[in-house]
LUMTOR-90154 format. One record per residue (C-alpha): residue in one letter; x, y, z. Coordinates in steps of 0.02 Angstrom, whole numbers, padded with zeros to 5 digits, always signed. Layout:
REM residues N
aXYZ/...
***
This chain:
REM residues 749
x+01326+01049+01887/x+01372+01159+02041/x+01242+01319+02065/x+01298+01485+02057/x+01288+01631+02167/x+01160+01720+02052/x+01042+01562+02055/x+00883+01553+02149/x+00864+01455+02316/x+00692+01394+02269/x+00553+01423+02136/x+00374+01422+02141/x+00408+01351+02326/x+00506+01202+02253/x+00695+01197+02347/x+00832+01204+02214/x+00957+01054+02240/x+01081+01097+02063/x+01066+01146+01913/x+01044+01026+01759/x+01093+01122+01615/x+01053+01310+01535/x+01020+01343+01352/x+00977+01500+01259/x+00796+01532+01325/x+00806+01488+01530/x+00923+01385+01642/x+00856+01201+01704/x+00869+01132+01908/x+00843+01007+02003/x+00721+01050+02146/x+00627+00933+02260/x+00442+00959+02321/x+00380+00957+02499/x+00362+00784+02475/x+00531+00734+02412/x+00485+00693+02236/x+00623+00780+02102/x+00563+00909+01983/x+00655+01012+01838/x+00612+01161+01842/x+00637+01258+01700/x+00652+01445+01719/x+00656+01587+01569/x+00807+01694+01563/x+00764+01856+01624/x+00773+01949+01454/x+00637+01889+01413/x+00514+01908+01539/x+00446+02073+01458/x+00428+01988+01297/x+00224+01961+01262/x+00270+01840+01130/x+00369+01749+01238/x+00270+01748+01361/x+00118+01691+01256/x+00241+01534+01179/x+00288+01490+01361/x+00121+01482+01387/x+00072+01367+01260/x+00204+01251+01285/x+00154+01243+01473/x-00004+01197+01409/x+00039+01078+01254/x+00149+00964+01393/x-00027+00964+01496/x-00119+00884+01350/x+00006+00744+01338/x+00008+00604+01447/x+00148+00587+01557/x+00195+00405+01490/x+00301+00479+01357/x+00339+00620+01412/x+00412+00732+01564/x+00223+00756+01661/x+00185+00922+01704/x+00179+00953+01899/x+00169+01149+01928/x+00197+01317+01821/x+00191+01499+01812/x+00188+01612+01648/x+00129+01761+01750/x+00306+01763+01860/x+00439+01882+01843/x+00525+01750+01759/x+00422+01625+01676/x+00444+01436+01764/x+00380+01271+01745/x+00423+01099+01836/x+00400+00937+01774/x+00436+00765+01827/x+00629+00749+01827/x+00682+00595+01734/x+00827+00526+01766/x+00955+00469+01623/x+01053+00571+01488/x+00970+00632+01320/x+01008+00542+01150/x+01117+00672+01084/x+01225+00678+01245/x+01219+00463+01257/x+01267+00457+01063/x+01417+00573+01095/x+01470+00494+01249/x+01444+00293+01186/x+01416+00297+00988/x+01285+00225+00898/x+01154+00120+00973/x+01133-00060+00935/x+01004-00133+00795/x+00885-00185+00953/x+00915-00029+01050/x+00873+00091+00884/x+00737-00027+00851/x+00651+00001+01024/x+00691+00192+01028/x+00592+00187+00850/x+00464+00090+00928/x+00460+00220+01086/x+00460+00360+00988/x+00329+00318+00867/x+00212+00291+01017/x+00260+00459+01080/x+00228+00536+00941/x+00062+00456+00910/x+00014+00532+01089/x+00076+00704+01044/x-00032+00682+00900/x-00198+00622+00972/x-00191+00754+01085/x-00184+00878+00953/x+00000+00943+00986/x+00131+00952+00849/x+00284+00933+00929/x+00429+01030+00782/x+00579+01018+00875/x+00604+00820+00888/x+00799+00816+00895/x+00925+00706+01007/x+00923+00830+01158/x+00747+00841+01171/x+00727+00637+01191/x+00781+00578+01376/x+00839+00395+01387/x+00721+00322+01539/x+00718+00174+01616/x+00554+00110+01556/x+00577+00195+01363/x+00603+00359+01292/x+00524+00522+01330/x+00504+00674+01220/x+00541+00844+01311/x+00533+01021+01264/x+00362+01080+01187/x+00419+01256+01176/x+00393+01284+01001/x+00264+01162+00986/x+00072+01205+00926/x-00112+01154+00905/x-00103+01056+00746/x-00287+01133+00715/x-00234+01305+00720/x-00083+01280+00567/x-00140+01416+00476/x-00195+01545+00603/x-00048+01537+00704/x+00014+01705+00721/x+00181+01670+00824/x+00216+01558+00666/x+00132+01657+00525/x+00231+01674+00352/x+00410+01726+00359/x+00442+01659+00527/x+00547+01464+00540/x+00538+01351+00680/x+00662+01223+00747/x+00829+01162+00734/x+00885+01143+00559/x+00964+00992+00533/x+00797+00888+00616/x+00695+01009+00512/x+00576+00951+00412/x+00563+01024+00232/x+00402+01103+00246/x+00468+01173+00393/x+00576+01292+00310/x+00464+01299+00144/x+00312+01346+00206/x+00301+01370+00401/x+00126+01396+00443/x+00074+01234+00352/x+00170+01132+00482/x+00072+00992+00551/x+00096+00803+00607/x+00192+00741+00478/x+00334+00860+00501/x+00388+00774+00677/x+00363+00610+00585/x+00520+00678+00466/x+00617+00731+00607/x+00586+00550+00691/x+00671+00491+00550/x+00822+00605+00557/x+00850+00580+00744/x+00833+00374+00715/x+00990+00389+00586/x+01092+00504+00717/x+01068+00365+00857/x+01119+00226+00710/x+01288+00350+00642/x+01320+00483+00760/x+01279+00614+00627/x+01123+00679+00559/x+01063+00626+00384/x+01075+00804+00323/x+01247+00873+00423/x+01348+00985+00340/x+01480+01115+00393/x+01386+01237+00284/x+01229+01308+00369/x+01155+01355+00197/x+01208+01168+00132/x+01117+01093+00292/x+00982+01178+00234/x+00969+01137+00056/x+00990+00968+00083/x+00858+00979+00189/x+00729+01040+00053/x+00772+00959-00078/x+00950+00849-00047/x+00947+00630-00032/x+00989+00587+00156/x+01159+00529+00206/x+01097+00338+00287/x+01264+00236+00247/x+01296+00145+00418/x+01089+00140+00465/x+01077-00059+00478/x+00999-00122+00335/x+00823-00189+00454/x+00807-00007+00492/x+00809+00106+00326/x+00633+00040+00249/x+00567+00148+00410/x+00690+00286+00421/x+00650+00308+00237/x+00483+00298+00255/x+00495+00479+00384/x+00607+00549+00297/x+00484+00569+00107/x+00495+00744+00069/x+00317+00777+00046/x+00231+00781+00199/x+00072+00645+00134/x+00210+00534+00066/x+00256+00494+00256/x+00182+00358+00374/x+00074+00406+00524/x+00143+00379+00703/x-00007+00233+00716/x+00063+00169+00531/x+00243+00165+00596/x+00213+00060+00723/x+00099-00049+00630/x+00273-00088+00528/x+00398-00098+00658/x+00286-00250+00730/x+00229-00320+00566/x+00342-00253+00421/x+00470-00348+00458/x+00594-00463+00551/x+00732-00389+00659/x+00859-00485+00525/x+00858-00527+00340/x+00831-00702+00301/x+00796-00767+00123/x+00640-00656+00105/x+00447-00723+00086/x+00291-00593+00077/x+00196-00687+00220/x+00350-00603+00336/x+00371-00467+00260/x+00206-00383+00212/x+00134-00218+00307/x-00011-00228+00382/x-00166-00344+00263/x-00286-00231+00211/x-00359-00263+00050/x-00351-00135-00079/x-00362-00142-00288/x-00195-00107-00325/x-00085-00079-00493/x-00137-00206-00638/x-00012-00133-00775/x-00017-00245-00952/x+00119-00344-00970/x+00190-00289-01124/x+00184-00100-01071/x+00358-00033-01080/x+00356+00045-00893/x+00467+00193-00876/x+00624+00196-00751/x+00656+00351-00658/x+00767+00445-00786/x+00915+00551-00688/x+00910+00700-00590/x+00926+00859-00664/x+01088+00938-00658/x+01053+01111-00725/x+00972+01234-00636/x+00802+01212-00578/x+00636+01267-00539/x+00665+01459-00523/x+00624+01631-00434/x+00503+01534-00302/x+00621+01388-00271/x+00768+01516-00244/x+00650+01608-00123/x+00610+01457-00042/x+00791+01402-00024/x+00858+01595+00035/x+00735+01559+00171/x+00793+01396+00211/x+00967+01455+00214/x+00949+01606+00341/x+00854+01495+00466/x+00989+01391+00460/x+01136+01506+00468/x+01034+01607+00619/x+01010+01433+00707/x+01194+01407+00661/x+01254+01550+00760/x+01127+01564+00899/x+01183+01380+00936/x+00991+01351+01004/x+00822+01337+00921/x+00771+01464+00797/x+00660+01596+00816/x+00695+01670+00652/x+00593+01817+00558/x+00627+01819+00364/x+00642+01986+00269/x+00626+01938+00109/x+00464+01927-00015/x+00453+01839-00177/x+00501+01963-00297/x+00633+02039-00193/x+00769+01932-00273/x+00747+01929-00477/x+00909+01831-00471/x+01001+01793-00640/x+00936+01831-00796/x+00818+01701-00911/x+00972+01680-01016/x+01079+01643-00892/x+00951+01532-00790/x+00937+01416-00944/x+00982+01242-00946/x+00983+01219-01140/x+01101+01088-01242/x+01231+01225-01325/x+01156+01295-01479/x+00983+01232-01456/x+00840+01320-01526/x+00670+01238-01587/x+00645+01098-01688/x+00526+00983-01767/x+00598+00838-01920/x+00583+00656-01963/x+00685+00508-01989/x+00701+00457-02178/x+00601+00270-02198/x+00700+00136-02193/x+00724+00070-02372/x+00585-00057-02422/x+00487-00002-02274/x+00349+00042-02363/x+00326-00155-02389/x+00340-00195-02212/x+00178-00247-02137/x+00164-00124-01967/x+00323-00043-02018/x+00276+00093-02130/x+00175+00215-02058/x+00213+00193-01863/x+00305+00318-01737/x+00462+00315-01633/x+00447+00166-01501/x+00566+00275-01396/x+00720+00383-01387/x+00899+00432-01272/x+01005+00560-01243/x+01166+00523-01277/x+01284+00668-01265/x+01238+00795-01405/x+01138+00655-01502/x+00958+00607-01492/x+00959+00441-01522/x+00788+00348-01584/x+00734+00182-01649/x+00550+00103-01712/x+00464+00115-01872/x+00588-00017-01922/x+00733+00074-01885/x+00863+00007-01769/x+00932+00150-01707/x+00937+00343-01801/x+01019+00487-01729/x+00952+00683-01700/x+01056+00830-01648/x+01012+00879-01489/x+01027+01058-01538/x+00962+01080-01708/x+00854+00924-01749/x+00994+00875-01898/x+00952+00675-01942/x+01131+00618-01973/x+01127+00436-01984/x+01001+00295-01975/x+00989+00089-01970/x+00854-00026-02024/x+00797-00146-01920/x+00777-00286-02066/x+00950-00272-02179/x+00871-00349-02329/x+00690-00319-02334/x+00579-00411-02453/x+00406-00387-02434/x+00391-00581-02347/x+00428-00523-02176/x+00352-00477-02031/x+00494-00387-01973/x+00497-00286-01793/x+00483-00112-01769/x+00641-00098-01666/x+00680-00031-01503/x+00839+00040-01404/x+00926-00087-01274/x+00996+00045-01186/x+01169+00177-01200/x+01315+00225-01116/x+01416+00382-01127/x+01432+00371-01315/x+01367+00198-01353/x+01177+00137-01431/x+01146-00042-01423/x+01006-00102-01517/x+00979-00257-01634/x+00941-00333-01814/x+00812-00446-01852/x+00806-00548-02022/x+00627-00619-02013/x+00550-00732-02158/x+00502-00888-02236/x+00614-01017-02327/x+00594-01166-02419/x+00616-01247-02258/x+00483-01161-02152/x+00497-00976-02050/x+00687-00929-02009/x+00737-00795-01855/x+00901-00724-01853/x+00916-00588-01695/x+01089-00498-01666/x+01126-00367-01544/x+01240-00200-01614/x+01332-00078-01511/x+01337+00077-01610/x+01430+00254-01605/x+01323+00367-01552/x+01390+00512-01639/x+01406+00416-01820/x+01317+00251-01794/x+01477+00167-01847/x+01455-00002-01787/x+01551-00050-01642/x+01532-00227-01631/x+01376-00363-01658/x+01341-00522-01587/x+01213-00640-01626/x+01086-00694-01512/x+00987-00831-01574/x+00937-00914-01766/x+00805-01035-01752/x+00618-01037-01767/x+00591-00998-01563/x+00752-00878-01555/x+00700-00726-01437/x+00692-00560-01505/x+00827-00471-01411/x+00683-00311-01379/x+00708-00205-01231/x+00508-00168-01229/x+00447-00330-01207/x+00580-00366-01079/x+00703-00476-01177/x+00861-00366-01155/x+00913-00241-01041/x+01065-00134-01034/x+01206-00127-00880/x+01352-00051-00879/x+01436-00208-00909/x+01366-00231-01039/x+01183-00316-01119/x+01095-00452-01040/x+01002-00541-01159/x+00890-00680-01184/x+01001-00817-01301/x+01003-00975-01403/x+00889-01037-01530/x+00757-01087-01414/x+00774-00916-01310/x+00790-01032-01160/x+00938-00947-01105/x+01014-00776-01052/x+01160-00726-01069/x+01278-00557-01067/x+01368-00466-01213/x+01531-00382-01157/x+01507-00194-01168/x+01704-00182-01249/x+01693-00312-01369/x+01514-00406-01347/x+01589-00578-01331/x+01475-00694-01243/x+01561-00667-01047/x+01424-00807-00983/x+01250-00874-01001/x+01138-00982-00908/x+00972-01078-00925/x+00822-01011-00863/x+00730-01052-00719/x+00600-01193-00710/x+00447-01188-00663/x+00354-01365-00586/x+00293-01412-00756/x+00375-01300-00871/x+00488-01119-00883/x+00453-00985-00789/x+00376-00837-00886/x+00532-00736-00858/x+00589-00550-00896/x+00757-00450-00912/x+00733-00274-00820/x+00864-00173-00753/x+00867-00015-00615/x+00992+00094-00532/x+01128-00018-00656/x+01087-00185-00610/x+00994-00329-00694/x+00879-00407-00625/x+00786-00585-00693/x+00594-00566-00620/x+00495-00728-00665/x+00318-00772-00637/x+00285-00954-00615/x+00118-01001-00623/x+00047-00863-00735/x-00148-00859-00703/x-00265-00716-00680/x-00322-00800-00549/x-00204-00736-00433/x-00124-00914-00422/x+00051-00853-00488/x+00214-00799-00385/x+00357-00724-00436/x+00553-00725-00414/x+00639-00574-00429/x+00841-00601-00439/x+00954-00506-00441/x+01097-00561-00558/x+01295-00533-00528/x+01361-00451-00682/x+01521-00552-00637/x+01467-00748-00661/x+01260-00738-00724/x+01228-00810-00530/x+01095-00726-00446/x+01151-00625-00270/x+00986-00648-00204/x+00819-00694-00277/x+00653-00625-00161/x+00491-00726-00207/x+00322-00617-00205/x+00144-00688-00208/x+00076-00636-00379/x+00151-00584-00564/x+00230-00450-00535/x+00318-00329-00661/x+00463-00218-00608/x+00437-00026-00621/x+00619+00026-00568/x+00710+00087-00416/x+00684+00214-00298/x+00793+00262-00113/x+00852+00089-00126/x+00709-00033-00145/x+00629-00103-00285/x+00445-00040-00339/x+00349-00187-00418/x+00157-00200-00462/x+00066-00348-00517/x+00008-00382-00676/x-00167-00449-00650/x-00238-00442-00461/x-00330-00291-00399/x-00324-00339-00224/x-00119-00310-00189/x-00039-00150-00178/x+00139-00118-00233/x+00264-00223-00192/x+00438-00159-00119/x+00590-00222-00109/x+00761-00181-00008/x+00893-00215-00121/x+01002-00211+00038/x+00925-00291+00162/x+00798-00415+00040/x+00660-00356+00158/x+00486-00364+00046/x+00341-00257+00090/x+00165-00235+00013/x+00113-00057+00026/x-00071-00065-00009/x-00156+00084-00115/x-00259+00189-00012/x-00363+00203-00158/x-00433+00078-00285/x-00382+00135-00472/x-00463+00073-00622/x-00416-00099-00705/x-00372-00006-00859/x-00222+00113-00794/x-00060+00075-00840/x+00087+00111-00711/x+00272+00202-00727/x+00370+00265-00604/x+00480+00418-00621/x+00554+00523-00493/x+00509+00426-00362/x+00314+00431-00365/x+00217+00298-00448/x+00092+00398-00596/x-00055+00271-00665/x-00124+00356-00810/x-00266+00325-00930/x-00299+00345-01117/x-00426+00476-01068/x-00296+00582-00981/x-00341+00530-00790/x-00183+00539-00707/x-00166+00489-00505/x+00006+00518-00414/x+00042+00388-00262/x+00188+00391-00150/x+00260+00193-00177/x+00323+00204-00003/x+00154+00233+00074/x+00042+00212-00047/x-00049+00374-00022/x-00109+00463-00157/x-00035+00620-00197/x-00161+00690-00316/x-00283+00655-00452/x-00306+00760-00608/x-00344+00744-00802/x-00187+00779-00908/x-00341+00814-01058/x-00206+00706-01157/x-00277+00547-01257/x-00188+00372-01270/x-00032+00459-01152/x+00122+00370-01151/x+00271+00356-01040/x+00289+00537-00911/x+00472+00604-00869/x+00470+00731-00752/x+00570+00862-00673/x+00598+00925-00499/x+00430+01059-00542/x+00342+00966-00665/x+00269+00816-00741/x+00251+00792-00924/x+00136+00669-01047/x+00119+00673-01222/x-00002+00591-01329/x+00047+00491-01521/x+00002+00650-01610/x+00121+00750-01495/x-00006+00851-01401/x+00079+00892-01249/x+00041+00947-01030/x+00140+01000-00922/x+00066+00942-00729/x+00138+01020-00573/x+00205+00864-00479/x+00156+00932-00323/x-00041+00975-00362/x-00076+00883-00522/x-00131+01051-00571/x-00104+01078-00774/x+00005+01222-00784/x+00033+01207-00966/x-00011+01114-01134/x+00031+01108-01321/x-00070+01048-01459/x-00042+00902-01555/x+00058+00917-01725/x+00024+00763-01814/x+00117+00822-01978/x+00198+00659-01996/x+00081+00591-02109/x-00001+00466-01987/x-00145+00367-02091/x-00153+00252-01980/x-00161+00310-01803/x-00297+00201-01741/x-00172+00063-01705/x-00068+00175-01611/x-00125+00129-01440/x-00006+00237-01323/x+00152+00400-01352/x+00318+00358-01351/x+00408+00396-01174/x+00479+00571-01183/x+00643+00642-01166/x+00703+00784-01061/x+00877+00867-01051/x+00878+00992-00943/x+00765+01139-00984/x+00731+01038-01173/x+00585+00923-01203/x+00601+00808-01345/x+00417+00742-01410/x+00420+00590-01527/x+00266+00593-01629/x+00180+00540-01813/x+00272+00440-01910/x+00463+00440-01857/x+00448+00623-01804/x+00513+00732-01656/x+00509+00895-01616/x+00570+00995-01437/x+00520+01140-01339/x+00580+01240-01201/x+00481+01179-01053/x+00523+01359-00993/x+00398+01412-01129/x+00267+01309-01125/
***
């Protein structure tokens, strides 16, 4: 770049040769010392050389580069704060930056993003050691040497030690460029530390692998939201890559690895391609931990959807308005932002409670019960028992348990419009099941009849699955699963059906020895297929499903003695085949999905953390706990974190992709059952219906509700956990007692 008339013909002594580039805050040159070696010299525009705050950042960024050693970074060679215009000259590195390489010659390569991960990790970890947060880790601050990358440009960098009592970054005042901002970074500014360049590592690795930044958008506001609080954009990150881009980019700053951990799992998390998967490859770093020993016949929750109303509101809107004018200022200043935001909490009431509400039309609150099935009240178990769970299903509330099949709750007024038993024909002989939902679709219920008693000949089983209207429980179709004396019992709790869209996968035939799935149109049989063998005899196998595929996880070798192993398949909806199976050491139970892998924890050991799975790439990982948790917790996952809870109440929140815990805290609720959570809070209830309300950030209890047992319960000691809850929107829908619910406002609580 040719100098101009108006440039300098040396600095600080140091001959200028050309000039390198300019930005908003100073111009950039080439200069050579008296010994020949080449410098960049940076030097500060001249409007701001009477600025004492810019001065006093120069100053510190001078001084953070110091601290740093020179192997990842541009070294330090000479400087002046004190001069007219501010200078400092560092090593010059030859080479082009990533953002100008990217433009120039696309995307890197798998092995080329792999080693910049690798570089930049280590950078990172020196920035760290020496104290130094970095907070403005984007493409044009990373130079492309020869020997690896370096990290340039500590100008808005800062002693991590001094977060809180920075005053060039005090409240009201964001950092950076927004779309390698980290959340917190716009959230909360002065709590900035570590983990916040460990976010942005992550967003710069997915522009070198697409050429765009996970959170791009032509709307500055939009960049910024999705910053907060949107999913990243990673189609076209190769598949041996996005277990450790993901792993940055965890919106709460504890959730993310370390620089140190990072590295730990680019050498030992995993192979550079995805071959049929085994945990001996694939497993992070041993270190060995009690980890999540959930019973086996615990229905674990999935994470239900995200919340499409508005959400969380005058603080998240504050937080958000923020995030929005940094981004817009950074937008149009086309350099990093040095931004100063006017606005205090209550300086934006926004829209009114009415209009903030996210309410199903005509809702107010309820409390009712289902009518008893008819001869229930000769049903061993089935008599005096609660709802074994319940789903949304446009304006219905659909339920089942207490030997009821399915029975159906306006979502707005509580009005019980229809109901099914379980047993058809019950006689007093039978043992018959309480019932549970197999799943829904937009205006569907499947669930099944059991006909359970003895004959002259000896016991008979009958199962049959039903699809059912949700609206008027009309029946839709049945199919029958199984007749016979070891027929499985098509139950969606104990993991012998699941739902898909394509229909229900189901364990079939009279000796149960199959699976098989029901057309979701007509429930014909579409295919079905043995089970899978074990070396002496079947696998212990279960039907789960996540993010709307099945899956077929089956331990072989079931032993508390840690002897077992487990496949975990997933099955094409198309032919019954599995896609891919992944074997794990242990017997391990599938929690659900989450950001595209698979969160599994055993059922017995208490020396393996949870397991993870890439459903794209097959790559398995262990994440070990970073804290044992007692044998007795039982383990759900909802929203992405991993909550093992306690009849007492203990609660503790862990980050699956880490395995950190979030935080520990007492819900005060006994014998809690299944949380559901939204995007502020995390709820548990207890049988009687005794309700919290836990802030999923703290684990602080922000609210509760006591119990209201008016069901008639007489027999509550054999009730040993609550049904999962419900949530639409703003409602909360509480199964308690004896085939009761009632809802609340969680606005209200």
């Amino acid at each position: 770049m040719a100098l101009r008339d108006s440039d300098p013909v040396e600095v600080g002594g140091y001959r200028i040769e050309d000039r390198l580039g300019a930005g908003g805050m100073g111009v950039v040159y080439l200069a050579r010392s008296a010994s020949g070696r080449r410098l960049a010299i940076k030097v500060v525009h001249g409007q701001y050389a009477d600025d004492d705050e810019f001065r006093a950042r120069f100053r510190r960024e001078v001084s953070a580069a110091r601290q740093v050693s020179g192997a990842f970074t541009a070294p330090v060679v000479d400087a002046d704060a004190d001069a007219s215009r501010p200078w400092m000259a560092t090593l010059y590195i030859p080479g082009a930056d990533l953002g100008t390489h990217v433009r120039e010659h696309g995307p890197l390569s798998a092995p080329r993003l792999r080693e910049l991960a690798a570089g930049l990790a280590e950078a990172l970890r020196d920035i760290h050691r020496a104290g130094v947060v970095h907070r403005d880790l984007k493409p044009a601050n990373v130079m492309l040497a020869e020997d690896g990358p370096r990290v340039i440009d500590f100008g808005i960098s800062r002693a991590a030690e001094f977060a809180a009592a920075d005053v060039l970054t005090q409240t009201g005042r964001v950092m950076g460029t927004p779309p390698f901002m980290s959340p917190e970074q716009f959230a909360s500014p002065q709590d900035v530390g570590p983990a916040a360049d460990i976010f942005s590592l992550g967003s710069v690795l997915a522009y070198a692998a697409t050429r765009r930044g996970p959170f791009d958008s032509p709307s500055p506001y939009e960049t910024a939201v999705r910053v907060v609080e949107g999913e990243p954009a990673l189609a076209g990150v190769p598949d041996e890559l996005l277990p450790f881009v993901r792993l940055c980019l965890e919106k709460h700053p504890k959730s993310r690895v370390t620089a140190d951990e990072l590295l730990t799992l680019l050498r030992d998390g995993g192979p550079a391609a995805p071959p049929p998967a085994t945990e001996e490859s694939r497993t992070a770093p041993p270190r060995r931990v009690p980890a999540a020993t959930p019973p086996r016949d615990t229905p674990l929750a999935d994470p239900p959807p995200e919340p499409t109303g508005p959400r969380g509101g005058r603080r998240r809107r504050y937080l958000l308005t923020a995030a929005a004018g940094a981004a817009v200022a950074a937008v149009l200043a086309a350099t990093t932002v040095v931004l100063t935001v006017a606005l205090s909490r209550d300086s934006d009431p926004g829209p009114s409670a009415a209009a903030r509400s996210d309410l199903p039309d005509g809702w107010k609150p309820w409390a009712t019960a289902a009518k008893a099935p008819k001869g229930s009240e000769r049903l061993l178990g089935s008599a005096d028992s609660a709802l074994a769970g319940c789903a949304a299903v446009d304006t219905s509330l659909v339920c089942a348990g207490s030997g009821l099949m399915a029975t159906r709750f306006d979502l707005a007024d509580g009005r019980a419009t229809w109901g099914r038993p379980v047993d058809p024909t019950p006689d007093g002989s039978s043992g018959s099941s309480e019932g549970a939902l197999i799943g829904t679709t937009d205006a569907h219920v499947y669930a099944y009849e059991a006909e359970e008693g003895e004959t002259a000949a000896g016991p008979r089983f009958s199962y049959t699955v039903y699809a059912l209207a949700a609206d008027t429980g009309k029946e839709l179709w049945r199919t029958g699963t199984g007749t016979g004396e070891s027929a499985s019992l098509p139950d969606s709790t104990q993991g012998a059906a699941t739902a898909v869209p394509e229909g229900v996968v189901t364990f079939y035939g009279s000796q149960g020895d199959q699976y098989a799935l029901l057309d979701a149109e007509t429930g014909d049989v579409r295919w079905k297929h043995p089970k899978p063998h074990g070396p002496k005899a079947p696998a212990d196998c279960l039907l789960r499903s996540a993010a709307d595929h099945a899956y077929l996880v089956c331990v072989i070798g079931l032993s508390e003695r840690g002897a077992s192993r487990t496949t975990v398949s997933q099955i094409d909806p198309a032919t019954g085949k599995a896609r891919w199976t992944v074997e794990a050491k242990g017997a391990q139970y599938l929690l659900g999905q989450h950001d595209g892998r698979l969160v599994l924890a055993d059922t017995f050991a208490t020396d393996r953390g949870l397991t993870m799975i890439d459903v794209s790439s097959r790559v398995l990982t262990v994440r070990r706990l970073a804290q044992p948790r007692p044998e007795d917790a039982q383990a759900y996952l909802v929203r992405g974190t991993v909550y093992f809870t306690r009849d007492s109440g203990g609660v503790r929140a862990v980050s699956p992709r880490t395995g950190r815990t979030l935080w520990e805290s007492n819900s005060s609720v006994e014998k809690q059952g299944p949380p559901t959570a939204s995007a502020t809070q995390v709820y548990f209830a207890s049988p009687s219906g005794r309700l919290a309300a836990l802030d999923v950030s703290t684990g602080e209890v922000v609210a509760t509700r006591p119990g209201r047992d008016d069901g008639g319960r007489s027999d509550s000691l054999l009730v040993t956990t609550g049904a999962p809850l419900v949530l639409v929107g703003d409602a909360l829908y509480v199964p308690y007692g004896v085939r009761s619910v009632y809802t609340v406002d969680v606005r209200d609580l």
